[in-house]
C-alpha positions as CSV (number, residue, x, y, z in Angstrom):
1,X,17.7,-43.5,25.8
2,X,16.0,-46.8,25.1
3,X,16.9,-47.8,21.6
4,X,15.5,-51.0,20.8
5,X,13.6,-52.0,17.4
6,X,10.3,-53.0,18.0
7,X,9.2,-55.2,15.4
8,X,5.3,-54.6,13.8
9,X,4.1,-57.7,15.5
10,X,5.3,-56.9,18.7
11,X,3.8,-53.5,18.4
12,X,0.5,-54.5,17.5
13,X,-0.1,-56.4,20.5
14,X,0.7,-52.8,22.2
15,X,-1.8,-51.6,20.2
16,X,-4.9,-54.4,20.6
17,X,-4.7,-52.7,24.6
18,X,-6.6,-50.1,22.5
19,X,-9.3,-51.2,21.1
20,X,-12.6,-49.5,22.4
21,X,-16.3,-49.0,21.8
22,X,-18.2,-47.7,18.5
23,X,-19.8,-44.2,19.0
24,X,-21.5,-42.6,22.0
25,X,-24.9,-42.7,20.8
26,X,-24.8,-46.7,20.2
27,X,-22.4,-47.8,23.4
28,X,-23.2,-46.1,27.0
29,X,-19.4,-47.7,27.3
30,X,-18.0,-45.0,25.3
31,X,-18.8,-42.2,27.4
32,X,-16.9,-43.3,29.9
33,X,-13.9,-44.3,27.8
34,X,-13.3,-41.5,26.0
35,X,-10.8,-39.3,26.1
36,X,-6.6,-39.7,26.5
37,X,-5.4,-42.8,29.0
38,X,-1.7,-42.7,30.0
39,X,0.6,-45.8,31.2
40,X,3.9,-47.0,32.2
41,X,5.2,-50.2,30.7
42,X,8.3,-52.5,30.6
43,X,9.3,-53.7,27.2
44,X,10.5,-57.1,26.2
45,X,13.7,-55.8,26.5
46,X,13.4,-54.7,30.0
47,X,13.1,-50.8,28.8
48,X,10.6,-48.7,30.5
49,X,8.3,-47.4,27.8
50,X,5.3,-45.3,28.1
51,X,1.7,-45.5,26.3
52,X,-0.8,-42.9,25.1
53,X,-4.5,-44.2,24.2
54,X,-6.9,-41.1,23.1
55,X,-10.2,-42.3,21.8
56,X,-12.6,-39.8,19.8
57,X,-16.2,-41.1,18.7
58,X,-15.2,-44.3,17.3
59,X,-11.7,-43.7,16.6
60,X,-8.3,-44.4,18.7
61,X,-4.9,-43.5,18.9
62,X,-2.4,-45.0,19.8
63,X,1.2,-44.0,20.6
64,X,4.1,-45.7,22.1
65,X,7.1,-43.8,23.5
66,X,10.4,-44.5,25.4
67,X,11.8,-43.4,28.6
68,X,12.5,-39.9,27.2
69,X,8.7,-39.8,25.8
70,X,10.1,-39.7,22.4
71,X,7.7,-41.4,19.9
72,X,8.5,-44.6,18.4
73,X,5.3,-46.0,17.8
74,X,1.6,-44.4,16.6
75,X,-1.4,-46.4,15.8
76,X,-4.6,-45.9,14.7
77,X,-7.7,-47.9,13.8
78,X,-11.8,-48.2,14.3
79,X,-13.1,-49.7,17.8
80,X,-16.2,-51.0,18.7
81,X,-17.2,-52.9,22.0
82,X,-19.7,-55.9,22.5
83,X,-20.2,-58.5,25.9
84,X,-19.0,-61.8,25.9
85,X,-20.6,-63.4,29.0
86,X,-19.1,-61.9,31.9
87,X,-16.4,-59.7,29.8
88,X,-16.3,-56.6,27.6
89,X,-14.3,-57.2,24.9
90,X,-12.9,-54.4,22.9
91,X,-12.9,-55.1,18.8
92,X,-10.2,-53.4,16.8
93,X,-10.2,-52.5,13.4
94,X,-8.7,-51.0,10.2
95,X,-5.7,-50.8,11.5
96,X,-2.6,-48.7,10.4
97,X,1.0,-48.2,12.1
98,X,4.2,-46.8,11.3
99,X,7.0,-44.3,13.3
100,X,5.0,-41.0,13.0
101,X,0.7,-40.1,12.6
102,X,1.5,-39.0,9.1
103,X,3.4,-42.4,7.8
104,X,1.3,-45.2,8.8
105,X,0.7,-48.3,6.7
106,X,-2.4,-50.3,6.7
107,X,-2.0,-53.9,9.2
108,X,-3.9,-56.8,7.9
109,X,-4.5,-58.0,11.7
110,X,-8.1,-57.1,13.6
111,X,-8.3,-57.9,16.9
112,X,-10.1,-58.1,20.4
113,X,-9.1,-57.5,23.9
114,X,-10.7,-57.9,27.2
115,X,-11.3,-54.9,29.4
116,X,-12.2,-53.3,32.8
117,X,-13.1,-50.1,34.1
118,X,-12.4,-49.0,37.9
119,X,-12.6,-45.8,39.1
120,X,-10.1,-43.8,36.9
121,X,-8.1,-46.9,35.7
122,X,-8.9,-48.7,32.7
123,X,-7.2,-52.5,32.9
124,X,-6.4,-54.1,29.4
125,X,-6.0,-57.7,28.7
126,X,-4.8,-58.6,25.2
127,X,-3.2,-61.4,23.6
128,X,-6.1,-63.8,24.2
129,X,-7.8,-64.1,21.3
130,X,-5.3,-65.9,19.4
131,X,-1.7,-66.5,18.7
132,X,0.9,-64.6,17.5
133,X,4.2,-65.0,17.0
134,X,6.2,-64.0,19.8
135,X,3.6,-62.3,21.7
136,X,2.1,-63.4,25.3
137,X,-0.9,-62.3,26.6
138,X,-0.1,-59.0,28.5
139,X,-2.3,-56.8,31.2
140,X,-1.8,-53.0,30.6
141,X,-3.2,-50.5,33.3
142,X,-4.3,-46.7,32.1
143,X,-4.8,-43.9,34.1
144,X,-7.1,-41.4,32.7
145,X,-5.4,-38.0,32.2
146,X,-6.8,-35.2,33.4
147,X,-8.5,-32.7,31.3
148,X,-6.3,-30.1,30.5
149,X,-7.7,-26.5,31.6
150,X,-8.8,-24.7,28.8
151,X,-6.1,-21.5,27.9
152,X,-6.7,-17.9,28.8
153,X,-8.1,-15.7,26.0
154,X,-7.3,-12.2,25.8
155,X,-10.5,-11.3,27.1
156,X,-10.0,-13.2,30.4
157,X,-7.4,-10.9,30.7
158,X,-9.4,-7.9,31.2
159,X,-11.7,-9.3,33.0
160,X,-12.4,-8.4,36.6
161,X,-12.1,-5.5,38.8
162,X,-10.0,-2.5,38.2
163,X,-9.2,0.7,39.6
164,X,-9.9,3.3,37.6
165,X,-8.0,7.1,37.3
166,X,-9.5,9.4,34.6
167,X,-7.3,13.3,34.1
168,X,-9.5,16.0,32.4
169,X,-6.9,19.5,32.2
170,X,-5.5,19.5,35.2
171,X,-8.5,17.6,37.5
172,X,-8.1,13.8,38.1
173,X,-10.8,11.4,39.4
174,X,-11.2,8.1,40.6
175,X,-13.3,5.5,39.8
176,X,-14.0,1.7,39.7
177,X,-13.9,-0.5,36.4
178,X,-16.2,-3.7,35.9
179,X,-15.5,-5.6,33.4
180,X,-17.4,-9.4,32.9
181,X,-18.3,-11.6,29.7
182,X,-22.4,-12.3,29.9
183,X,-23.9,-14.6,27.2
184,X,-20.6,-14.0,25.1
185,X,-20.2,-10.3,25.2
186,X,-18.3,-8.3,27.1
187,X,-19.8,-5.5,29.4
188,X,-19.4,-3.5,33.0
189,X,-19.7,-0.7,35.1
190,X,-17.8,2.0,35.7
191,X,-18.7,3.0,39.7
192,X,-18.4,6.8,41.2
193,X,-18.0,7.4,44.8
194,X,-19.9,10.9,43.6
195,X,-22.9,9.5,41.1
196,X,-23.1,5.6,41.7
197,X,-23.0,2.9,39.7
198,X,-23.0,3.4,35.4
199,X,-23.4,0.7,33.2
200,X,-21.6,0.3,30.1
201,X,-23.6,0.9,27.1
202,X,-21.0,-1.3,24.8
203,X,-17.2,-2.5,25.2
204,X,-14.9,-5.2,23.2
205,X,-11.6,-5.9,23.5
206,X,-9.8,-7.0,20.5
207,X,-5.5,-7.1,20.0
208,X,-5.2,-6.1,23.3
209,X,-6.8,-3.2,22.4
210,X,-10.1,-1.7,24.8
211,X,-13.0,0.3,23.9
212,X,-15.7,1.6,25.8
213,X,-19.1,3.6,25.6
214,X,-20.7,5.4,28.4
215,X,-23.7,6.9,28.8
216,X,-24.2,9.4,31.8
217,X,-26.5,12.3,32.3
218,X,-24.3,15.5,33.1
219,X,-25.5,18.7,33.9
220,X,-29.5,17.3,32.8
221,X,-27.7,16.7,29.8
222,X,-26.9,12.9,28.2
223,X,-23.3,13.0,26.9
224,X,-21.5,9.4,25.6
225,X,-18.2,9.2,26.9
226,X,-15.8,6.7,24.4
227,X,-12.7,5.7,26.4
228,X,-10.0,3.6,24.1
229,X,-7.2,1.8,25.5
230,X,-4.7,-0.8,25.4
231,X,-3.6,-3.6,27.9
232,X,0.2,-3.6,28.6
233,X,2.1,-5.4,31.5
234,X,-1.3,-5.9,33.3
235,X,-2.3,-2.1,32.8
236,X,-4.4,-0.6,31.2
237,X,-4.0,2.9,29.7
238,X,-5.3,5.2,26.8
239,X,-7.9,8.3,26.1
240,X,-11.2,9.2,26.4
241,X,-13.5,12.1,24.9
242,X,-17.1,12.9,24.9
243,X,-18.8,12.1,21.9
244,X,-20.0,15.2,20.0
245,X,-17.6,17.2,22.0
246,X,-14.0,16.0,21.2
247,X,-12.5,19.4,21.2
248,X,-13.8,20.6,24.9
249,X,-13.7,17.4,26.5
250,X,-11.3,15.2,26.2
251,X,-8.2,13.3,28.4
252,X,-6.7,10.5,29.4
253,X,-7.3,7.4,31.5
254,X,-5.0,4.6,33.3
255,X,-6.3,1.6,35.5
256,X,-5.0,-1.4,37.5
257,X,-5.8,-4.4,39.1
């Protein structure tokens, strides 16, 4: 586990690798930069280290992290980007450090750094605009990380194609559940090889828990079917009754994927 103190000074020049761009709407730069960059370092003390850089707006973080990826370093301060000839330089400001994001300690230090973007690598030169103490001039490359894939929600888990089995008494049918989310809400179909295709008239899905209304002419007769149910282990199961008529008509339903 690398171990090593890394004094404030030291860690600052770390930390001018992040300076980057003002807002969106004032730099085209920023679009491009923003986001989380990831790289793999060597520290003074021969120690492989590893960086974090996440920019939002015209905010950075910074964090610095051993072999293990335990923290030992977090940063934060204001960028803002300008050209310098034939360079983009990055301008970083309002700095504050310390061991953890929620015990930092403002750094009377702004500074500038030289940077490149190529392809999916953004190449960092800092060091140069003055001297410091122990601290060379240094080249840091990040590797944009990609996004991460947003999580399921419990609605994407109902979602799809199911086969359907409703019991009435002693009579048991089959059909075929729908189920899609359109402009937000969640509707369907429920499909008979007998009638054709139904449309749902409302559903939601809440606590794993389903409900449906159908509509369907019976007999000459328009009847709203409610069907409740609940997801478990990838199944869904639960009852159904036709509205108005609870006490004639009523069962139970099971479906699966």
């Amino acid at each position: 586990m690398f171990t090593s103190r890394i004094p404030f000074t030291t860690a600052l020049s770390l930390l001018c690798v992040s300076a980057i761009v003002s807002t969106a709407a004032e730099s085209p730069e920023l679009s491009k930069l923003q986001g989380l960059w990831n790289a793999k370092a060597v520290s003074s003390s021969g120690q492989e280290v590893h960086h974090a850089l996440e920019i939002k707006g015209d905010k950075m973080t910074f964090k610095l992290m051993n072999a293990n990826h335990e923290l030992r370093l977090v940063a934060k301060g204001s960028v803002k980007t300008e050209r310098l000839g034939p360079f983009n330089v990055l301008q970083l400001s309002d700095l504050q450090a310390g061991r953890s994001e929620d015990q930092t300690e403002a750094v009377n230090d702004d500074r500038s750094s030289i940077y490149t973007l190529e392809d999916e690598n953004l190449i960092l030169v800092s060091n140069l605009d003055k001297q410091r103490d122990g601290q060379k001039p240094n080249l840091t490359i990040y590797t944009r990380a990609l996004a991460a894939k947003e999580p399921a929600t419990l609605t994407d888990k109902v979602v799809g194609k199911w086969k359907m089995k409703v019991k009435l008494n002693d009579n048991e049918r089959d059909y075929d559940l729908s189920l899609a989310v359109t402009d937000g809400k969640l509707g369907g179909a429920v499909t008979s090889a007998r009638s054709g295709e139904h449309k749902l008239k409302a559903a939601s899905f809440a606590d794993g828990k389903l409900s449906i209304e159908l509509v369907r002419e019976i007999g000459g007769v328009e009847a709203t079917i409610l069907y409740s149910g609940e997801l478990k282990d990838d199944k869904l199961s639960g009852a159904f009754s036709v509205k108005g008529f609870e006490d004639q008509y009523k069962g139970t339903w099971t479906a699966e994927k």
